[in-house]
C-alpha positions as CSV (number, residue, x, y, z in Angstrom):
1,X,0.0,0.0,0.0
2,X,1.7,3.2,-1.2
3,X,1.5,5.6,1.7
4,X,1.0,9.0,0.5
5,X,-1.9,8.5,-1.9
6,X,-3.8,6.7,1.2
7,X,-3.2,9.4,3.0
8,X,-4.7,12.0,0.3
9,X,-7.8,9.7,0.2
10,X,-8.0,9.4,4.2
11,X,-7.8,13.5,4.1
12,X,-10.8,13.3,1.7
13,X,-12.9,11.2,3.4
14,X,-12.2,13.2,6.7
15,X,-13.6,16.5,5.6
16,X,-16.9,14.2,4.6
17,X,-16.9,12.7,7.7
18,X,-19.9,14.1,9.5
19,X,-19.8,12.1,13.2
20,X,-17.0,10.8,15.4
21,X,-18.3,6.9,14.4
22,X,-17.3,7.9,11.0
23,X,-13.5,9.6,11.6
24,X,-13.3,6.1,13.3
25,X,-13.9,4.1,10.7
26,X,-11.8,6.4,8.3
27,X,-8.8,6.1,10.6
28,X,-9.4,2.2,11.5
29,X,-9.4,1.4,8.0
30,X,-6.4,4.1,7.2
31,X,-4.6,1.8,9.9
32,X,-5.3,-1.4,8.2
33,X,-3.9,-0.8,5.1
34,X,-0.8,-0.7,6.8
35,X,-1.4,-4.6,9.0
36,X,-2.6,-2.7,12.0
37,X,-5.4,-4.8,12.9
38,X,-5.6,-3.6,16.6
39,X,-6.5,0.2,17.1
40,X,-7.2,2.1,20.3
41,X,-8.0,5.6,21.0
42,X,-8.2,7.6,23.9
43,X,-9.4,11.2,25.0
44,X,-6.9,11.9,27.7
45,X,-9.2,14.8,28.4
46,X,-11.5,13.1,29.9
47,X,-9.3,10.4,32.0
48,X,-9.7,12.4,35.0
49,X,-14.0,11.5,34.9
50,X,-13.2,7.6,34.1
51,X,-11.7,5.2,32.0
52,X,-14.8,4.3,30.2
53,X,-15.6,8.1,29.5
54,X,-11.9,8.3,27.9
55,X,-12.1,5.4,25.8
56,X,-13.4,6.6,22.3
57,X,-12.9,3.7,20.6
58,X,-11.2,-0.1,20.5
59,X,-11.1,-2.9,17.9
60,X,-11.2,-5.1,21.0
61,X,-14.3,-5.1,23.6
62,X,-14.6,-2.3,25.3
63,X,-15.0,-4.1,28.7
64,X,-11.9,-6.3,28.4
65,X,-10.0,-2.8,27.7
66,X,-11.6,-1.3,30.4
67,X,-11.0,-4.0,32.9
68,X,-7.2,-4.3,32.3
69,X,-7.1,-0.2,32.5
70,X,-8.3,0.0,35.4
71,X,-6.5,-2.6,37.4
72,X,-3.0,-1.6,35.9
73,X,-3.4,2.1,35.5
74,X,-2.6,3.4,31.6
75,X,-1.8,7.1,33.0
76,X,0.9,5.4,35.3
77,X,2.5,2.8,32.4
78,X,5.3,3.7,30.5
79,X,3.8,3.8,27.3
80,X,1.2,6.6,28.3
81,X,4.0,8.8,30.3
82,X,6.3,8.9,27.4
83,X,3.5,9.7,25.4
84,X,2.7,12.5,27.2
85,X,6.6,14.3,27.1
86,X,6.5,13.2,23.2
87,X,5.2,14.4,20.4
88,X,6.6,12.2,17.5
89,X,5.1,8.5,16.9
90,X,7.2,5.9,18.6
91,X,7.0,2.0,18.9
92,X,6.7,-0.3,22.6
93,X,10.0,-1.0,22.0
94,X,11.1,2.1,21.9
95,X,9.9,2.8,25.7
96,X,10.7,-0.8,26.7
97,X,14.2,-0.6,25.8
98,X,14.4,3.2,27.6
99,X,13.0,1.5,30.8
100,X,15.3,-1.1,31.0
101,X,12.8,-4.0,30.5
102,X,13.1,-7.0,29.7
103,X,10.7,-8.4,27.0
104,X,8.8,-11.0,29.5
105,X,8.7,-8.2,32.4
106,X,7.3,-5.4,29.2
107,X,4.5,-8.2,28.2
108,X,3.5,-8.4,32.2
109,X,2.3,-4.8,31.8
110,X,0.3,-5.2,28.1
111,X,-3.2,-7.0,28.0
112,X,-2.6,-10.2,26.4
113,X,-3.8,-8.7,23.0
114,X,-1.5,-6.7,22.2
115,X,1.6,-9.0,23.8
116,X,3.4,-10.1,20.7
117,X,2.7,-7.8,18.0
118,X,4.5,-5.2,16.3
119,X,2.9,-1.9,18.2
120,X,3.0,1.9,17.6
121,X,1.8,4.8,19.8
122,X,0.5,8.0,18.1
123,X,0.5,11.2,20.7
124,X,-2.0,13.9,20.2
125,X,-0.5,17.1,21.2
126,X,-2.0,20.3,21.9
127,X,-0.6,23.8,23.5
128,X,2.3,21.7,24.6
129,X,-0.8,19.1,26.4
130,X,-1.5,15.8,25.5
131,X,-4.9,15.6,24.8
132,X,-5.2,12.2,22.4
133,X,-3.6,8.6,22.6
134,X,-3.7,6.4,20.0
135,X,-2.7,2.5,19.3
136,X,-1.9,0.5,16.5
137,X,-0.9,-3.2,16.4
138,X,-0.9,-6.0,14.2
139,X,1.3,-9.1,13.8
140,X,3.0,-8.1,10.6
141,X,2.1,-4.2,10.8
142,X,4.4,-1.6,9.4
143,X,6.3,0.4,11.6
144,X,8.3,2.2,9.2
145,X,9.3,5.6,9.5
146,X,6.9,6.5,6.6
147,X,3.9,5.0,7.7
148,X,4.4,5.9,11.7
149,X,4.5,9.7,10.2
150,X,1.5,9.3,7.9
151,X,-0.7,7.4,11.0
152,X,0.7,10.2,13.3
153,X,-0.6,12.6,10.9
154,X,-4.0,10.9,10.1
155,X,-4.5,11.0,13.9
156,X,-3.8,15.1,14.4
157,X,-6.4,15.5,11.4
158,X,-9.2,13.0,12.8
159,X,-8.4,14.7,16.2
160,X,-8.9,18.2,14.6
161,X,-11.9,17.0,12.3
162,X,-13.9,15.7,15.5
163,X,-13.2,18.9,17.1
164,X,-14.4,20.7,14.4
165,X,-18.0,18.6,14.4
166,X,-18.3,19.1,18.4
167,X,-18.7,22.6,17.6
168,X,-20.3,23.0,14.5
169,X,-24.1,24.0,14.5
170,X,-27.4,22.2,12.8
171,X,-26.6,21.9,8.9
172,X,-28.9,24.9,7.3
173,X,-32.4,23.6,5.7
174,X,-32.6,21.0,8.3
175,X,-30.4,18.8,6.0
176,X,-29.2,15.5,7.3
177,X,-25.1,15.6,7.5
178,X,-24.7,13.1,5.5
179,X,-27.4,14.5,2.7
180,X,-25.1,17.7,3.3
181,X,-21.7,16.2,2.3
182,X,-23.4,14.6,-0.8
183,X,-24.4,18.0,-1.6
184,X,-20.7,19.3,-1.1
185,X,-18.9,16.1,-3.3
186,X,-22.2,16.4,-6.0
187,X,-21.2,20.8,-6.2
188,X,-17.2,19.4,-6.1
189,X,-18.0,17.4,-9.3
190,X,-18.1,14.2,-8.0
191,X,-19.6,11.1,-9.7
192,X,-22.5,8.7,-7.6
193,X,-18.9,6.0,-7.5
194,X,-16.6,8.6,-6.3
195,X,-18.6,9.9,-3.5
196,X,-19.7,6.2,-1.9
197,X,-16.0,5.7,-1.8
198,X,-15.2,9.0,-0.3
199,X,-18.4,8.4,2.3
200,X,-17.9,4.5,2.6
201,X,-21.7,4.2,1.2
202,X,-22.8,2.3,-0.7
203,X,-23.4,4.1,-4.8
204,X,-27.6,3.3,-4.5
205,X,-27.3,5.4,-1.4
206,X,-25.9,8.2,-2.7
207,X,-28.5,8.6,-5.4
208,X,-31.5,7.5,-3.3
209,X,-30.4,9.8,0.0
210,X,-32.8,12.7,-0.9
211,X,-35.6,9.7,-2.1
212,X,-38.8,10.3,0.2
């Protein structure tokens, strides 16, 4: 998977996006493309109300993330306090290796999901804050420089993008969002094909959304 045209197309299907369900989806499948099969994100805003509250979104169950949280602490692991004094991407092994761990000792600390696979950390920075944690693993998932900058990327722009919808107002004419980014892609020149794959709808939906 060539990196930067994924990313151009991730970008376009961002400024369509029209709930935070959907920037999930656009960065879970963004991820995958690059053998990230495991993706967790977290609002570090809101870690201070509850671990549930701060969990946006996980590719494992909810609970079972939840669970393991909040018996082992992720504002107290290593992975979530380097995180929060750096703002590039960076790989476990990275931190393990900086903390003087061993490999069994680093696994002790993981759920048993991600134990094993090849893992990156994507920091979400803001006013010098972190403010968004994000996960990818997979077994055979690229961790190159590249791809780690591209993800890290794709993360500040989802992070930015649900921003954005948190504060923007009903869509004029009491338009659905999702009838209003047709309208945007149909004024942009886009065909029926072209917007389903920008929207992740189906073709029939884009010409039947304004069908009674």
């Amino acid at each position: 998977m060539s990196a930067m045209p994924r990313f151009l197309t991730f970008l376009e299907q961002t400024r369509a996006a029209n709930q935070t369900a959907d920037l999930v989806q656009t960065f879970q499948a963004l991820a995958e493309d690059f053998g990230h099969t495991t993706v967790g994100i977290v609002d570090v805003t809101k870690l201070s109300i509850s671990v549930n509250a701060a969990i946006v979104f996980h590719t494992k169950p909810k609970a079972e993330v939840i669970s393991f949280e909040r018996r082992h602490s992720i504002a107290t692991h290593p992975r979530f306090l380097w995180a929060e004094t750096h703002d590039e991407p960076f790989s476990f092994d990275r931190v393990r290796r900086a903390a003087g761990m061993d490999q069994a000792s680093w696994d002790e600390t993981l759920p048993a999901f991600l134990r094993g696979l090849q893992t990156a950390v994507l920091p979400v920075h803001r006013n010098g804050k972190l403010v968004g944690y994000v996960e990818c693993a997979g077994m055979k998932a690229d961790v190159s420089p590249l791809v780690l900058s591209v993800l890290h990327a794709a993360a500040h722009v989802a992070y930015d993008r649900c921003e954005a919808l948190a504060n923007e107002g009903v869509l004029p004419g009491g338009l659905s969002r999702r009838e209003g980014a047709c309208i945007r892609w149909i004024a942009a020149g886009k065909t029926d094909e072209e917007i389903s794959a920008i929207l992740r709808i189906a073709p029939r939906t884009v010409r039947g959304v304004f069908d009674a």
